[in-house]
Backbone of each chain as ProteinMPNN parsed JSONL, in Angstrom:
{"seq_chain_A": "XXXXXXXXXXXXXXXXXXXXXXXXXXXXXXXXXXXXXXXXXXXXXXXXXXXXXXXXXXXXXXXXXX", "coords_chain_A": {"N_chain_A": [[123.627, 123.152, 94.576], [126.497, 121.785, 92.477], [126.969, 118.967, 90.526], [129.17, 116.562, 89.448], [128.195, 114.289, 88.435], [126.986, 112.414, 86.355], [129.708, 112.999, 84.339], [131.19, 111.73, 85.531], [129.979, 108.952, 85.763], [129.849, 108.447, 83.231], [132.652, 108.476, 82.512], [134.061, 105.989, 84.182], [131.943, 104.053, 83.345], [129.309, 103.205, 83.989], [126.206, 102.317, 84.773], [123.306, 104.133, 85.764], [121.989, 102.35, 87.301], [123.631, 100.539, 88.132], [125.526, 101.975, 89.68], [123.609, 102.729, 91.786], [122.888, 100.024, 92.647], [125.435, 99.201, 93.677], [126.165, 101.483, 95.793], [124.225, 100.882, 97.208], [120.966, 102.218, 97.211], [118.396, 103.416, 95.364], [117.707, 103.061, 92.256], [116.383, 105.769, 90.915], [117.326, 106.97, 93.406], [119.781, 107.996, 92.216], [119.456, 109.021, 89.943], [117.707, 111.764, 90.954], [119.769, 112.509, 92.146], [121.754, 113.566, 90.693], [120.5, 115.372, 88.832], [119.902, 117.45, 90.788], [118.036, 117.446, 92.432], [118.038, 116.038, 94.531], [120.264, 116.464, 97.632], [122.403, 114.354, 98.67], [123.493, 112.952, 101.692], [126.175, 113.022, 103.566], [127.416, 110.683, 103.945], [126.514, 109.495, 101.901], [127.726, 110.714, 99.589], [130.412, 110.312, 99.723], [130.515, 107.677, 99.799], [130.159, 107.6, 96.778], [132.307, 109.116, 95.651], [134.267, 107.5, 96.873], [133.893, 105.079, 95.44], [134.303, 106.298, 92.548], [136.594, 107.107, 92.718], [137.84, 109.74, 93.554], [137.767, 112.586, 95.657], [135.728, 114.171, 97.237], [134.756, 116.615, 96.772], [135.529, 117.163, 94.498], [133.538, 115.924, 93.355], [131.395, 116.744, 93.86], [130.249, 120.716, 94.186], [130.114, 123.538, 95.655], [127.386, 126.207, 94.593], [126.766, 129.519, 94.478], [124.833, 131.11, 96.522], [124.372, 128.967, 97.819]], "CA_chain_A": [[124.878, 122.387, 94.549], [126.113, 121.059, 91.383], [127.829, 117.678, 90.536], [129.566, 115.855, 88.454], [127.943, 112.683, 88.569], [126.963, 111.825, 84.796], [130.366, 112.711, 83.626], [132.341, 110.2, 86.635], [129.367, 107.765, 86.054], [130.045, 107.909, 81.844], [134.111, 108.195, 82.449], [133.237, 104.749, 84.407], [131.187, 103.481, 82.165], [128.59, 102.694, 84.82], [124.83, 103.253, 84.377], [122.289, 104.684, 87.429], [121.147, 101.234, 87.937], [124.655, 100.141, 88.478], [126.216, 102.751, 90.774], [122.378, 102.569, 92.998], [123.427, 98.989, 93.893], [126.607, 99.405, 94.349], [125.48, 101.996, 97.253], [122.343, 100.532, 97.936], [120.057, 102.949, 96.862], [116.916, 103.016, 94.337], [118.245, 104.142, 90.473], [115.494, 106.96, 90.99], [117.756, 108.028, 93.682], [120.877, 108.715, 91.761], [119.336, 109.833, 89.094], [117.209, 112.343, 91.63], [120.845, 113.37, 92.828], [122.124, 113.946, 89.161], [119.734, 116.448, 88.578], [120.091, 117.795, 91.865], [116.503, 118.169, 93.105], [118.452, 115.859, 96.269], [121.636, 116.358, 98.129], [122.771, 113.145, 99.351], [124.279, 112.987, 102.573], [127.951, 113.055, 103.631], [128.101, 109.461, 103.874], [126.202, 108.548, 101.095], [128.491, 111.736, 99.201], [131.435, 109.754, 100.342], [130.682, 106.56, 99.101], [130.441, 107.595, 95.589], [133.561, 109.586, 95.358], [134.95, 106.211, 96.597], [134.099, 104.413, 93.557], [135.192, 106.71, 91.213], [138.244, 107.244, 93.24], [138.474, 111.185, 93.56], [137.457, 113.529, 96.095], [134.117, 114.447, 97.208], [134.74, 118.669, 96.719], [135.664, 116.781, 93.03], [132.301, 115.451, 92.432], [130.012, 117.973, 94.578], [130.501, 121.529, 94.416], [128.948, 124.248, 96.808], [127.202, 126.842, 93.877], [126.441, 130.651, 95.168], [123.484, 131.116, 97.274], [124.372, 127.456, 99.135]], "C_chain_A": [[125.042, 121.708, 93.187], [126.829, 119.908, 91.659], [128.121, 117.114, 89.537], [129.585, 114.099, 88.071], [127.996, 111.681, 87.461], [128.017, 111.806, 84.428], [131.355, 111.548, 84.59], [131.456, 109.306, 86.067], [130.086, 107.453, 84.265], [132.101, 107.344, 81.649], [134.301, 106.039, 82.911], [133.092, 103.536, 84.225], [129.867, 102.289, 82.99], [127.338, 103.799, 84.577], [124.245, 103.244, 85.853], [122.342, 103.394, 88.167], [122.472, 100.879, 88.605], [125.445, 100.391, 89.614], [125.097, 102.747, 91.839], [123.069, 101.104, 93.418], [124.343, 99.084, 94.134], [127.06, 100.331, 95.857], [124.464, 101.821, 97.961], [121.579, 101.616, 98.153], [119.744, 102.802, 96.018], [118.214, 103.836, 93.195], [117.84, 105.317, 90.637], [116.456, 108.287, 91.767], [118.978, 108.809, 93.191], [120.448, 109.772, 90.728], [118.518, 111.445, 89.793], [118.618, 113.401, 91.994], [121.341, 114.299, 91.967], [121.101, 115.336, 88.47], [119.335, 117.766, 89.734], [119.06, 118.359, 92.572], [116.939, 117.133, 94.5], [119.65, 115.782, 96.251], [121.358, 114.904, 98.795], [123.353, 113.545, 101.078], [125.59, 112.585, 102.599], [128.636, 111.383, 103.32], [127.648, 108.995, 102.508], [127.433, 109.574, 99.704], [130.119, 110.945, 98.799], [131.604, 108.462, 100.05], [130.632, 106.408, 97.429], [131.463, 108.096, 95.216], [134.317, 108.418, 95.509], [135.276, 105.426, 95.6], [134.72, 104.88, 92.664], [136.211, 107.438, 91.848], [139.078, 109.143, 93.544], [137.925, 111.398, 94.866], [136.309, 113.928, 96.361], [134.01, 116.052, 96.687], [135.196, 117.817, 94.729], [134.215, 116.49, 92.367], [130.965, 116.131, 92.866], [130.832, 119.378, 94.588], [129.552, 122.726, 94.594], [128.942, 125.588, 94.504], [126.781, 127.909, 94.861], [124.897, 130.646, 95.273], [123.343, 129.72, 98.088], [124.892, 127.766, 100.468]], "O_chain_A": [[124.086, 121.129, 92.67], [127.306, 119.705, 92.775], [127.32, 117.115, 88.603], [130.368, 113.225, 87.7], [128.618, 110.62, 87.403], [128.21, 110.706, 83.91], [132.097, 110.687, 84.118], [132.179, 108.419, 85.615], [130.725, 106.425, 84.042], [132.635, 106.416, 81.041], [134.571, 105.126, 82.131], [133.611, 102.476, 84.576], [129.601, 101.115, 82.728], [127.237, 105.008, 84.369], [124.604, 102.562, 86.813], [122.65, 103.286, 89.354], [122.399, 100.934, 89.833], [125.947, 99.558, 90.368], [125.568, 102.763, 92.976], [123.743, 101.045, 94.446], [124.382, 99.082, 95.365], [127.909, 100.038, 96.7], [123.958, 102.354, 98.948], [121.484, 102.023, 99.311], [120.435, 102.055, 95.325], [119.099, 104.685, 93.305], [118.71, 106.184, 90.563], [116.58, 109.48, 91.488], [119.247, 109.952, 93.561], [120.844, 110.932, 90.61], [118.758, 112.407, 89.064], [118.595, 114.628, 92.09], [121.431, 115.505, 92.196], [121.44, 116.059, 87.533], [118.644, 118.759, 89.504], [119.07, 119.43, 93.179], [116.286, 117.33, 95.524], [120.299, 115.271, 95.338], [120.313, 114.494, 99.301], [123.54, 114.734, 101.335], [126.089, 111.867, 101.733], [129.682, 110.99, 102.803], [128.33, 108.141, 101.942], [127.924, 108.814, 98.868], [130.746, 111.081, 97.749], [132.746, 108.005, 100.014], [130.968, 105.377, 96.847], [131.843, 107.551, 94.181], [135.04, 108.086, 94.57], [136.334, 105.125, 95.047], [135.549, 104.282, 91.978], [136.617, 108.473, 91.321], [140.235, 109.547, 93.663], [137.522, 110.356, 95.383], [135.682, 114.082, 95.313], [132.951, 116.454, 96.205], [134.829, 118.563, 93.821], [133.853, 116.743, 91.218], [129.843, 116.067, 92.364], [132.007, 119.322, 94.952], [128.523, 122.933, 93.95], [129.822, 125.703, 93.651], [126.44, 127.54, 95.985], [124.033, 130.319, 94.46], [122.404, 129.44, 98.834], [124.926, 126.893, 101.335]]}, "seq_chain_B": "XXXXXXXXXXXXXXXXXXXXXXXXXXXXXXXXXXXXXXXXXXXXXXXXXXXXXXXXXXXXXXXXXXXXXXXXXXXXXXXXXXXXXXXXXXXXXXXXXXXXXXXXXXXXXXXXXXXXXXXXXXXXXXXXXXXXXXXXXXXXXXXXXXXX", "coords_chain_B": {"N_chain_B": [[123.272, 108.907, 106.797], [121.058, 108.484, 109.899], [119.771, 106.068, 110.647], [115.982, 105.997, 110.436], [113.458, 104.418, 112.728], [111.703, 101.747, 111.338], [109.212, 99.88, 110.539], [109.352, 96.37, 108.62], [108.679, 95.999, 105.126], [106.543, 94.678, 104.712], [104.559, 94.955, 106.434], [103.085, 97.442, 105.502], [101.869, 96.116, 103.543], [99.404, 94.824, 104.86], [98.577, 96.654, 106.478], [96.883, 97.536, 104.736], [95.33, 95.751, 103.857], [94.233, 96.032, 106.526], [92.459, 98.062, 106.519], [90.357, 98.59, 104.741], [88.538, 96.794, 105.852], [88.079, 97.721, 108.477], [87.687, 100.837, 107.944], [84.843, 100.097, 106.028], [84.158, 99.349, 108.983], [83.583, 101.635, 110.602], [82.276, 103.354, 108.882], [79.854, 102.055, 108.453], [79.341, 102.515, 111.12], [79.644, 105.029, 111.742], [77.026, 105.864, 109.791], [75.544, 104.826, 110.053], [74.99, 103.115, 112.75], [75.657, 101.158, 113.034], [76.374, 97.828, 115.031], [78.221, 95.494, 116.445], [76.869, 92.54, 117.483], [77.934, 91.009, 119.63], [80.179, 92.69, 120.924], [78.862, 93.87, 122.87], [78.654, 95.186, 125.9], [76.821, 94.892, 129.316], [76.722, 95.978, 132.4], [75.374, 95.681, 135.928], [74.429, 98.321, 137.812], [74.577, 98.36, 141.543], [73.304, 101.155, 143.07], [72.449, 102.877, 145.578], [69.327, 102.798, 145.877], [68.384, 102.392, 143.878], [68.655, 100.869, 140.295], [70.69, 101.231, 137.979], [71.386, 100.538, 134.77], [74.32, 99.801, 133.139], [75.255, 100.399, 129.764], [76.703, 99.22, 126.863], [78.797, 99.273, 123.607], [81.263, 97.792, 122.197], [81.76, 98.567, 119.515], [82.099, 101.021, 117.911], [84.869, 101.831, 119.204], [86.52, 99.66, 118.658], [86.699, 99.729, 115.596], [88.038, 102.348, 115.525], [90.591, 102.305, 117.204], [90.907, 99.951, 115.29], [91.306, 101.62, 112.704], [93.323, 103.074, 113.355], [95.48, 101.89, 114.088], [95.726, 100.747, 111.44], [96.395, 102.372, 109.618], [98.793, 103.454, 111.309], [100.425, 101.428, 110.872], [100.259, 101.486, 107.328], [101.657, 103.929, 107.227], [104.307, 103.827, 108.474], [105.949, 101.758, 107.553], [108.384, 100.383, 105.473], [109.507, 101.296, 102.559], [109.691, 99.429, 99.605], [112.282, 99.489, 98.719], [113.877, 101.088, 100.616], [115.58, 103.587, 100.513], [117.902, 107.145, 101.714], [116.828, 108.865, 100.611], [114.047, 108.366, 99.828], [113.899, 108.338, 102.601], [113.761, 111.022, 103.632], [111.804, 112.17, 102.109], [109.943, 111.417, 103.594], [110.11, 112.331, 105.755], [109.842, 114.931, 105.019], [106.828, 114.873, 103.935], [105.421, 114.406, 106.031], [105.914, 116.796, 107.806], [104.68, 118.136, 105.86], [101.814, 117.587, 106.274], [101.461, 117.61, 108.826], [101.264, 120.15, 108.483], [99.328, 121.168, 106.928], [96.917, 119.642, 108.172], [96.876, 121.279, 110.561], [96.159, 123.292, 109.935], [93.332, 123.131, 108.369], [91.921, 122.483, 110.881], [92.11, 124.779, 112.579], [90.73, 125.99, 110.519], [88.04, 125.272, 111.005], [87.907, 125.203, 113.408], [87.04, 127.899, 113.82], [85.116, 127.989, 112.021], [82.865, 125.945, 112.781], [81.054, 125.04, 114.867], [79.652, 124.064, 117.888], [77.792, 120.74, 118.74], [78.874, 119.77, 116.259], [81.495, 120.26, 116.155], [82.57, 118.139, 117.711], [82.252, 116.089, 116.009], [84.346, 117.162, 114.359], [86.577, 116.749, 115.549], [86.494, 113.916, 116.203], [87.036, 113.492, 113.317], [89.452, 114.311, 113.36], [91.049, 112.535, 114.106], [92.23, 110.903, 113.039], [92.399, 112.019, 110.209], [95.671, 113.648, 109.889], [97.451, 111.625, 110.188], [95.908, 110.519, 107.588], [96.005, 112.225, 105.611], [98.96, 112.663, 105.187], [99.536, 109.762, 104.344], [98.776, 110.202, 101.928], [100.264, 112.345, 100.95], [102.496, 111.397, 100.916], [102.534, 109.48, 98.825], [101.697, 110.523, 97.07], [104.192, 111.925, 96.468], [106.043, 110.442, 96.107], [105.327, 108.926, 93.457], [105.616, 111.168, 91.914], [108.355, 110.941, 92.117], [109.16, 108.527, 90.895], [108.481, 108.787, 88.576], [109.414, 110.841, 87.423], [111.847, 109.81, 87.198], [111.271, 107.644, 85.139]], "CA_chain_B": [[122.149, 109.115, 107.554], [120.898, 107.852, 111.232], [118.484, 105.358, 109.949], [114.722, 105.817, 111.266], [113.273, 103.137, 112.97], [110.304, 101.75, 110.785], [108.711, 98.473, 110.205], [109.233, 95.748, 107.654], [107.928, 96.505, 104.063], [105.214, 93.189, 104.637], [103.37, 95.767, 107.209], [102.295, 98.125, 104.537], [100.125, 95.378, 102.714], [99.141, 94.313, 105.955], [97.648, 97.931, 106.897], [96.308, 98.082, 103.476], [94.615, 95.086, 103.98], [93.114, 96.081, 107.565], [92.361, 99.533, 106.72], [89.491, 97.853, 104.251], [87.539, 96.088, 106.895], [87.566, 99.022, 109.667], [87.392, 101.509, 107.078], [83.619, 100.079, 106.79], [82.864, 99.162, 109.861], [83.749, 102.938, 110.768], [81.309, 104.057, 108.018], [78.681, 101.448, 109.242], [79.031, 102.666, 112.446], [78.703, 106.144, 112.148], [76.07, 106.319, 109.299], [74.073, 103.541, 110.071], [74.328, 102.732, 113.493], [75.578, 99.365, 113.335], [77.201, 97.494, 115.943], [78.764, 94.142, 116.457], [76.25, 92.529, 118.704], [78.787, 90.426, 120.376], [80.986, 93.399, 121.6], [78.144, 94.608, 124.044], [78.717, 95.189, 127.645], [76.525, 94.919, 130.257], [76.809, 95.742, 133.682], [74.481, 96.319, 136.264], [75.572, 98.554, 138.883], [73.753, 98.93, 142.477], [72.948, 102.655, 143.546], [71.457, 103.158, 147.239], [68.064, 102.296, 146.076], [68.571, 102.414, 142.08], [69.533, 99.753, 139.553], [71.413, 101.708, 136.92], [72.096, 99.736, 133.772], [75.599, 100.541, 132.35], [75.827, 99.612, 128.927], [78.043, 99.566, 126.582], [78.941, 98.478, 122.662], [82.275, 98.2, 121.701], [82.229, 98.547, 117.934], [82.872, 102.234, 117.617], [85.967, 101.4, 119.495], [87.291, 98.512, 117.558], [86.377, 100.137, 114.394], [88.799, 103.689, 116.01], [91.574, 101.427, 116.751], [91.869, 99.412, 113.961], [91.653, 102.668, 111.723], [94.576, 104.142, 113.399], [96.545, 100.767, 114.132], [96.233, 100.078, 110.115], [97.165, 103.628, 109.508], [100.238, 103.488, 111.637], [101.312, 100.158, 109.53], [100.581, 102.079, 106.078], [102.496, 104.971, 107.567], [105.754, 103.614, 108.964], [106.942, 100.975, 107.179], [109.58, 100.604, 104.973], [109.233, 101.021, 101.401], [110.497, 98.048, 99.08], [114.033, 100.095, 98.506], [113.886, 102.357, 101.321], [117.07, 105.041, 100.547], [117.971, 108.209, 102.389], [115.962, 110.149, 99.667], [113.243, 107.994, 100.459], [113.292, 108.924, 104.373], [113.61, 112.265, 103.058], [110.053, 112.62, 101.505], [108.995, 110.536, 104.027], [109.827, 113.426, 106.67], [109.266, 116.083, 104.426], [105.306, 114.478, 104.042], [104.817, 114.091, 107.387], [105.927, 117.812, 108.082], [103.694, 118.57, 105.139], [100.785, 116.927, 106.804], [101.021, 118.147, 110.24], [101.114, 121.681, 108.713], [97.831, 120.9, 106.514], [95.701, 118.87, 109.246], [96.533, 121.983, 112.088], [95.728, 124.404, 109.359], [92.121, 122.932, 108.334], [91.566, 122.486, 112.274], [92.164, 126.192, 112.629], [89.525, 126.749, 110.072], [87.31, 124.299, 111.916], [87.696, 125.994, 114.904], [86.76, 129.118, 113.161], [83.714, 127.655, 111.467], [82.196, 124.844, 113.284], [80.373, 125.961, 116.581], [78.841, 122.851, 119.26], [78.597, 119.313, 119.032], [79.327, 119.783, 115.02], [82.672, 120.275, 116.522], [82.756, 117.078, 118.538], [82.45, 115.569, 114.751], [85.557, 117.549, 113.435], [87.88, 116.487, 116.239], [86.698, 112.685, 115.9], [87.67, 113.048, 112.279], [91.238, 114.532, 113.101], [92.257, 111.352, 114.715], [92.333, 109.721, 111.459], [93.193, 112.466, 108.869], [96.677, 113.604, 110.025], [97.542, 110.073, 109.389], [95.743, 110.19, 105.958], [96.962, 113.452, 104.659], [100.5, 111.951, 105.208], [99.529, 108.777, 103.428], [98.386, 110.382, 100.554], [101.183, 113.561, 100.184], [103.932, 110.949, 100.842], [102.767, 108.382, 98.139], [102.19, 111.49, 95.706], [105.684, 112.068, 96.161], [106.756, 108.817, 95.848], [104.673, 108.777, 92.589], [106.567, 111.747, 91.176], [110.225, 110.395, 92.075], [109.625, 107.459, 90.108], [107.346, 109.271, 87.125], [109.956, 111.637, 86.638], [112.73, 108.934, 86.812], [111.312, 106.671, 84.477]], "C_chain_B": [[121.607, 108.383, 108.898], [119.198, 107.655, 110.827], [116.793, 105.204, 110.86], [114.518, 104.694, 111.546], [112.067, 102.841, 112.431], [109.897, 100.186, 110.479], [109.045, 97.791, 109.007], [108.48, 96.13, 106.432], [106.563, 96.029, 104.059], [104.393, 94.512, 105.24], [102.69, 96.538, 106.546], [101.473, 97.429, 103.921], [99.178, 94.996, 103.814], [98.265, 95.279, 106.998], [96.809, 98.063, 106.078], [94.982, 97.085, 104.031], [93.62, 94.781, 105.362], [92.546, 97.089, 107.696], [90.972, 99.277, 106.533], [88.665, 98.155, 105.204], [86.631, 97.52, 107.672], [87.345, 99.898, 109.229], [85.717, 101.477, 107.253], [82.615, 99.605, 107.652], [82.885, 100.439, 110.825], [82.438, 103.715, 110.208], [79.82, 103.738, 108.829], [78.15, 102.019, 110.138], [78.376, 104.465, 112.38], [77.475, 106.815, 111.034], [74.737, 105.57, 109.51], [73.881, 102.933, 111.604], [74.644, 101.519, 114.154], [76.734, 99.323, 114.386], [77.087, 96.514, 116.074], [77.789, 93.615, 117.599], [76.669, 91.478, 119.842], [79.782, 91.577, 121.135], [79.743, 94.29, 122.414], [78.28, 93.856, 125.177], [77.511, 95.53, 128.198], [76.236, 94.784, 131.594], [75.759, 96.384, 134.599], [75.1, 97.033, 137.635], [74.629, 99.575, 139.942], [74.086, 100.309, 142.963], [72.68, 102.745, 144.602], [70.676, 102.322, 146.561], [68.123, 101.73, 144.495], [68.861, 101.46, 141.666], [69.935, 100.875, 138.291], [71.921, 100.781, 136.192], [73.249, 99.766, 133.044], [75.275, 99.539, 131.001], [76.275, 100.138, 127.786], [78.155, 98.713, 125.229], [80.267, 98.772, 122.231], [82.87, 98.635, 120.254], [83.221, 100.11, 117.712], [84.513, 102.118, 118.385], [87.12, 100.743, 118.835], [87.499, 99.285, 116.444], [87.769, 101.631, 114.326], [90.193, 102.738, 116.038], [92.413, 100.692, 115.97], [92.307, 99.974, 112.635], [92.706, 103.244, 112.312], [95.864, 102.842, 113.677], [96.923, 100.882, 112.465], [97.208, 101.079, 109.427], [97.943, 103.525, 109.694], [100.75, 102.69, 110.877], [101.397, 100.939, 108.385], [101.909, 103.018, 106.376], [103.971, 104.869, 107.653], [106.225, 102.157, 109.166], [107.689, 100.649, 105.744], [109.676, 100.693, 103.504], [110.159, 99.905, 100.554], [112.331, 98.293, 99.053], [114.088, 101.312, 99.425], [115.59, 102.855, 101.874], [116.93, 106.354, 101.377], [116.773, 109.54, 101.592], [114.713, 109.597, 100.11], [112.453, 108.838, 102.422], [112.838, 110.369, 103.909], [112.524, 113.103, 103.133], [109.47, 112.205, 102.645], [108.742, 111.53, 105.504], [109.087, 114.781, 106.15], [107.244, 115.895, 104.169], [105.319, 114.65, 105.051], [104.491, 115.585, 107.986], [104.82, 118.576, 107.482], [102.33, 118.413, 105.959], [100.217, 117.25, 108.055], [100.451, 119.651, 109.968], [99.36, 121.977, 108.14], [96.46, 120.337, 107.464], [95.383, 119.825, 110.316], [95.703, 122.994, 110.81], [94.107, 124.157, 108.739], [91.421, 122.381, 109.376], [91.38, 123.629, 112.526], [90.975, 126.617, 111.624], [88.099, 126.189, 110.507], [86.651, 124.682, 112.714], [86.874, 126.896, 115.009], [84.968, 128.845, 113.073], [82.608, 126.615, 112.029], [81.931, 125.107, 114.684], [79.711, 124.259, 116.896], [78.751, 121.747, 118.904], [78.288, 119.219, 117.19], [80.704, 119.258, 115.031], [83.317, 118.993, 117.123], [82.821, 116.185, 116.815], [83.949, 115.697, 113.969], [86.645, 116.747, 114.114], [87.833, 114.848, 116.087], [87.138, 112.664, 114.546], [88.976, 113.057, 112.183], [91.705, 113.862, 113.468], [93.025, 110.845, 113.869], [93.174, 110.817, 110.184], [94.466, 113.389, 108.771], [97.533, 112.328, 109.332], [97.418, 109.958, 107.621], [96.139, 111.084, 105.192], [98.718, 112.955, 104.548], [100.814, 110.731, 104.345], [99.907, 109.514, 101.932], [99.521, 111.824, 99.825], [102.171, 112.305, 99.911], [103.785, 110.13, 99.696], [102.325, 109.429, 96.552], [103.238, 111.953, 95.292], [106.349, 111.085, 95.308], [106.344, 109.146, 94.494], [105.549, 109.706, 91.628], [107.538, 111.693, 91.042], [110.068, 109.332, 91.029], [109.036, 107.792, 88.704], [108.351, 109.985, 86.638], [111.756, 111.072, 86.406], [112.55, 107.95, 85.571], [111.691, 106.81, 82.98]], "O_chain_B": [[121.947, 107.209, 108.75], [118.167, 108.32, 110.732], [116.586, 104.39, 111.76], [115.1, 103.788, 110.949], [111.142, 103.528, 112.865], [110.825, 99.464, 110.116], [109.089, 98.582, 108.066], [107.429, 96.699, 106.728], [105.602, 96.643, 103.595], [103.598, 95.071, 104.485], [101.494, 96.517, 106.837], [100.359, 97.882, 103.658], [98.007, 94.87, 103.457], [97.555, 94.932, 107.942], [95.811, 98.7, 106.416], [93.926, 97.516, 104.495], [92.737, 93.934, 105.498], [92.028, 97.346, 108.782], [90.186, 99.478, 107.459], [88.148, 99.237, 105.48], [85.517, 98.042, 107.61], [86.506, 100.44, 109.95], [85.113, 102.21, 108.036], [81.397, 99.433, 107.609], [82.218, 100.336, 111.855], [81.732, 104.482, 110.863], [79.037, 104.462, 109.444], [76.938, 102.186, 110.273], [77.309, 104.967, 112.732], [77.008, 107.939, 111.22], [73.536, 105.678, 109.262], [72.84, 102.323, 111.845], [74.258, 100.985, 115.194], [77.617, 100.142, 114.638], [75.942, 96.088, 115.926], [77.859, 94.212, 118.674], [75.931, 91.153, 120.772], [80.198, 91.112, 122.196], [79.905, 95.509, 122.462], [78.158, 92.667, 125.471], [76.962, 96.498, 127.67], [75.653, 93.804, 132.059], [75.241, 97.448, 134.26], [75.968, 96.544, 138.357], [74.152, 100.692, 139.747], [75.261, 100.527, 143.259], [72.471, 101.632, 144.117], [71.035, 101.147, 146.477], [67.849, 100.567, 144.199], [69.461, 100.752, 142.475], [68.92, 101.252, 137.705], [72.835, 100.099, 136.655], [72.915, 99.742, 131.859], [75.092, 98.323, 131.057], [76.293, 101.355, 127.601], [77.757, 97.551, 125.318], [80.516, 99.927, 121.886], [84.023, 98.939, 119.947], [84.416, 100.288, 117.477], [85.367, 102.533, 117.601], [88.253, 101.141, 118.567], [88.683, 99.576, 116.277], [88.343, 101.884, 113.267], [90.79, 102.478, 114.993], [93.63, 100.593, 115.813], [93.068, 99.51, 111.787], [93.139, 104.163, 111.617], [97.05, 103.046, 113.417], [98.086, 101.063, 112.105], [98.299, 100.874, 108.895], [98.659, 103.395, 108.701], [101.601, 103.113, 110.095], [102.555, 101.271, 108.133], [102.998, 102.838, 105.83], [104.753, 105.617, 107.067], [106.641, 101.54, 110.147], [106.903, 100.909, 104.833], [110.163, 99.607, 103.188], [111.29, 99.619, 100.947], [113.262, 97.522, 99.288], [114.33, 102.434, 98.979], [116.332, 102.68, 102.841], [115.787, 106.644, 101.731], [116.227, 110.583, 101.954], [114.122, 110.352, 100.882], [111.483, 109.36, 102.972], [111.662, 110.729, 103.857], [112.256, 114.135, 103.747], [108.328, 112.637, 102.802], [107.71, 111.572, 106.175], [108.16, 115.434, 106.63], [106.522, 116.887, 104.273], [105.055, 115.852, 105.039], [103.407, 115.861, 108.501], [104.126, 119.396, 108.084], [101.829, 119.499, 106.252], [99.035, 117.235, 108.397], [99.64, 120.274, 110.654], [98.487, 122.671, 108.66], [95.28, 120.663, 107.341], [94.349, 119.759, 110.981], [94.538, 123.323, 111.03], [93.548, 125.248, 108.62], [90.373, 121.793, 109.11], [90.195, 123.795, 112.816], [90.285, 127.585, 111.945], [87.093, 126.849, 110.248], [85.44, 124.678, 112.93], [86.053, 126.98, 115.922], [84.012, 129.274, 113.719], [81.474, 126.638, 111.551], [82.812, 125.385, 115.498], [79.391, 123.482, 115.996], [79.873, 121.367, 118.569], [77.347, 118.485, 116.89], [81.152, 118.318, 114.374], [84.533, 118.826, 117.02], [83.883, 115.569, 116.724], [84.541, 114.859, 113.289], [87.506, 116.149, 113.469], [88.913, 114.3, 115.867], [87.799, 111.641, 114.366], [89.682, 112.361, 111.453], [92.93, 113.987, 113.472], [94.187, 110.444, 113.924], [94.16, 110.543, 109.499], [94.559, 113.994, 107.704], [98.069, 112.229, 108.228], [98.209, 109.583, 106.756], [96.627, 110.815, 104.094], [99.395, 113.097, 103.53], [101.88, 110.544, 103.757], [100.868, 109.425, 101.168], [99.57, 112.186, 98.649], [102.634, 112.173, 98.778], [104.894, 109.839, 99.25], [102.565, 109.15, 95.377], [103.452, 112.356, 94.149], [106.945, 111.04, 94.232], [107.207, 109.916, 94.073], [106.147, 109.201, 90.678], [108.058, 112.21, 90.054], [110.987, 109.287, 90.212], [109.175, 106.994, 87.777], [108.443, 109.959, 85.411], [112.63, 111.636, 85.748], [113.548, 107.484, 85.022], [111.744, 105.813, 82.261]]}, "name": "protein", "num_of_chains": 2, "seq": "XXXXXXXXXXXXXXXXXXXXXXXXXXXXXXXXXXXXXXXXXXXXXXXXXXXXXXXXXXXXXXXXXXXXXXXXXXXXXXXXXXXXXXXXXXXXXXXXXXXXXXXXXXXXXXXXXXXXXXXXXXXXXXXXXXXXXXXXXXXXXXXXXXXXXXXXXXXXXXXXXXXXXXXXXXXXXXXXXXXXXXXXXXXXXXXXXXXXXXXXXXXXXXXXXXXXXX"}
């Protein structure tokens, strides 16, 4: 799955540490997401598109073989 | 995510710190013998004609207990920032752990013939448990090593 996390988080202008509390999760884990060794879940998916105000199919997108 | 149910973070120092103790009075017990000489039972218990002495030391007991009580505390409670990625590992270890503890039981089985065997199975109480400790906090170890 890829995502477009770094460029929403730099558009932003919000760093890991910033957007983790703001969902209450560790820095480790955004940055964990951002590199995409973890999918988040729907809700947690869903609360970051919130913030940066788009779309979740905007900031996650399925790659072939998902 | 449909949040596991797991203990306060405090309980993890709180296992740490009873693992210690029972840890060696586990060792004590089964290399040396020792036993608390306040946790002995004895009862005497009439037969027809017989006196049969029952008796009885509770250490190895205590010592079993408080290695798998402290365990469970290390095990399942909550890490300081416990996130969905967190649970995550924390299933994915566990799964790890069950598959490692049946799979060096199975060679156990294999290799260890008569009351050798009675040795292996008292150890598997305990190292399910500790294989789980120790994958999940190597995880842990690499989420934050390769975050930093």
């Amino acid at each position: 799955m890829k995502n477009k996390l770094k460029i929403q988080r730099a558009i932003h202008d919000l760093t890991q540490d910033d957007l983790a509390k703001r969902i209450s999760v560790s820095r480790q884990t955004i940055n964990t997401i951002e590199s995409g060794k973890y999918i988040p879940s729907t809700a947690l998916a869903l609360k970051m598109a919130k913030i940066f105000g788009i779309k979740v199919e905007e900031l996650f997108q399925l790659e072939e073989g998902d | 995510m449909k949040k596991l149910p797991l203990l306060p973070h405090i309980y993890q120092r709180v296992g740490f710190l009873l693992f210690i103790p029972f840890l060696f009075l586990g060792i004590a017990y089964a290399g040396w013998d020792y036993e608390i000489p306040w946790l002995s039972y004895s009862k005497q218990v009439q037969q027809i004609s017989d006196q049969i002495f029952s008796n009885h030391n509770f250490t190895d007991e205590l010592a079993a207990v408080g290695l798998i009580v402290s365990l469970l505390l290390i095990s399942f409670s909550k890490e300081k920032i416990e996130d969905e990625a967190i649970q995550f590992f924390r299933l994915a270890s566990l799964q790890w752990a069950v598959l490692v503890n049946y799979m060096i039981l199975i060679l156990c089985v294999i290799l260890v013939y008569g009351s050798g065997f009675l040795s292996v199975i008292l150890y598997n109480m305990f190292t399910i448990l500790i294989i789980f400790i120790v994958r999940f906090r190597f995880v842990l170890f690499q989420h934050n090593k390769s975050n930093a």
